[in-house]
Structure formats: C-alpha cells, structure tokens
C-alpha positions as CSV (number, residue, x, y, z in Angstrom):
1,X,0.0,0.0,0.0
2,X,2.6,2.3,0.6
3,X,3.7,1.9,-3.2
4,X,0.4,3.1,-3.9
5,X,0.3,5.8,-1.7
6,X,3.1,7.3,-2.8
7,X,2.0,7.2,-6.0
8,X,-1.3,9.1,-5.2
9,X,1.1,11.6,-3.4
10,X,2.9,12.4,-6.3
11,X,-0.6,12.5,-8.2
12,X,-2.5,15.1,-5.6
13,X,1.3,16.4,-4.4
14,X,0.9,14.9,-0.7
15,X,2.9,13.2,1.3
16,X,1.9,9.8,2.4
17,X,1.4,10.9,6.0
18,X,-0.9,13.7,4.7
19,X,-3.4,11.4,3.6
20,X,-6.3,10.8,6.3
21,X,-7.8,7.6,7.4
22,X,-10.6,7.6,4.8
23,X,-8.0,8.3,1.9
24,X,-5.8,5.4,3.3
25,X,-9.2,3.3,3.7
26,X,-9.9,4.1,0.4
27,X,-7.0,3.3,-0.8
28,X,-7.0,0.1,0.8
29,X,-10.6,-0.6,-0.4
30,X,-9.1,0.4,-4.1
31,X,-6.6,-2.3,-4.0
32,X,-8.2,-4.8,-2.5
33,X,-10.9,-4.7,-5.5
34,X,-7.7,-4.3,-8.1
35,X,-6.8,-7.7,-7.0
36,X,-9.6,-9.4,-7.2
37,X,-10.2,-8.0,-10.4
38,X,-6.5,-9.1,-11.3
39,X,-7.2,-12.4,-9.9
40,X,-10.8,-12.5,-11.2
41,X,-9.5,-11.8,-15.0
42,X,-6.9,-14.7,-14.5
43,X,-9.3,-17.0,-13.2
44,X,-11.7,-15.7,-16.2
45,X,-8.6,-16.2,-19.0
46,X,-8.3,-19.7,-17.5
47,X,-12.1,-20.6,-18.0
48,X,-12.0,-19.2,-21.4
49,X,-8.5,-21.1,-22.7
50,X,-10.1,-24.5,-20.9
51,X,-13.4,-23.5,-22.5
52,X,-11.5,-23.0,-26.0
53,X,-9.6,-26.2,-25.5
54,X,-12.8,-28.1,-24.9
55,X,-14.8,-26.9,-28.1
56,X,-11.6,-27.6,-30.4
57,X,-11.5,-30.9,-29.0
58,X,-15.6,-31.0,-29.6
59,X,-15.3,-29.6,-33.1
60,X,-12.0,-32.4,-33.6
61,X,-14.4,-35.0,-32.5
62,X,-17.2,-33.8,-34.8
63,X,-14.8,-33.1,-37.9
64,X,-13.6,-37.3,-37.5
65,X,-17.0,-38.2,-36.7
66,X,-17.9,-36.7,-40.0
67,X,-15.1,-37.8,-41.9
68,X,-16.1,-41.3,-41.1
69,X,-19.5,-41.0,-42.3
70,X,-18.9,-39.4,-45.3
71,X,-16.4,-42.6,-46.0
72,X,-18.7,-45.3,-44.8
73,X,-21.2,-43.1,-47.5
74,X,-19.2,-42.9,-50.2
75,X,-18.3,-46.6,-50.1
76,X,-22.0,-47.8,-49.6
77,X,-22.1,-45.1,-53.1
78,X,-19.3,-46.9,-54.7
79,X,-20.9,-50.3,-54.0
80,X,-24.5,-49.0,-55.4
81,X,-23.2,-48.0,-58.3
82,X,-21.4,-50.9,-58.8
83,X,-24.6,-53.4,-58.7
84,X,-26.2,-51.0,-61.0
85,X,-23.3,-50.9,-63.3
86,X,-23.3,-54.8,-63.0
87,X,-27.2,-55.3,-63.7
88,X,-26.6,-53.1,-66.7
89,X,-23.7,-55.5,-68.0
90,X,-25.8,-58.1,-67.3
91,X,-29.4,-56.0,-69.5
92,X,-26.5,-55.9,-72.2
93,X,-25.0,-59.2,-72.4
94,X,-28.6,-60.9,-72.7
95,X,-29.9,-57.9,-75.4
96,X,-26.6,-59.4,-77.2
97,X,-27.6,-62.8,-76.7
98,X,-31.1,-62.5,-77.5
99,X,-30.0,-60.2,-80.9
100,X,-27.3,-63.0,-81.4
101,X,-30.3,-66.0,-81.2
102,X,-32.6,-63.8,-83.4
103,X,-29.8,-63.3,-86.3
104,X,-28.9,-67.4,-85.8
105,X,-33.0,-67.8,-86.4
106,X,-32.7,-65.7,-89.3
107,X,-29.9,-67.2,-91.0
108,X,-31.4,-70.6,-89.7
109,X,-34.6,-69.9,-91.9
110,X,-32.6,-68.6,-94.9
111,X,-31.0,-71.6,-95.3
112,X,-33.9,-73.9,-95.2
C-alpha cells in the first residue's frame, strides 16, 4: 500500500502521512478490489483457454466423426453403383444374346 500511496502523493502532491484515514481506507478498499479484479480476469482467461480447448476438442471429434460417415457413404455409393453398373452389363450381355439367337434364327430360316 505504501507503493500506492506514494503514488497518489505524487498524483494530488501529498505526502503519504498527509493522507487521512478515509483516503488510506480508500486506498485500501481500491486495491483490495484491483486484486480481485487481477485475480478475477486470470481466473476468467483460465475458463476461457479450458473452455476454448474443450470446443476444439468437440469440433476435432465432430470433424472425424464426420469424416467417417462421409467414408462409410461414399463406399455404400461406390458399392451402389457398382450393382447397377453390373445389372446393366448383365441387360446388355442378354440384349446381345437374344439379338445373337434372333440373327442365328434368321440365318437358320434362310437356309432352309
């Protein structure tokens, strides 16, 4: 307090011994509440950087979680497209067939 008090002094241009007992408690009262508001602002800075670390770790979580799902969809696309793509072989290899059988008819009736 006496730090602070000499301060003031220079401030209002007294001494410290000048001051009366409702400056001093003042005084007192002033840094008392400058501390805690010190102490406060750490403990708030704390809170936050533990609050910050919290969400990046949510939003990490959330970012793999989607990644996965997004993977696990795009295979289940891959393997959709696939049957189609397969069933359409399949359409296509029997339209090939049957136009094969019908020219062999053909042919077969030509050359009776």
């Amino acid at each position: 307090m006496k730090g602070f008090l000499a301060t003031c002094s220079l401030q209002q241009g007294k001494r410290a011994v000048d001051f009366s007992p409702a400056e001093v408690s003042a005084a007192d009262d002033y840094l008392a509440r400058s501390e805690r508001r010190a102490r406060d602002c750490h403990l708030s800075r704390r809170g936050v950087r533990n609050s910050r670390v919290e969400l990046e770790r949510r939003v990490d979580e959330a970012v793999e979680q989607f990644d996965r799902r997004l993977a696990e969809l795009y295979a289940k696309r891959l393997r959709v497209e696939k049957c189609v793509l397969t069933e359409e072989l399949k359409m296509r290899l029997l339209d090939r067939k049957i136009s094969d059988m019908e020219d062999l008819e053909v042919d077969e009736k030509r050359l009776k």
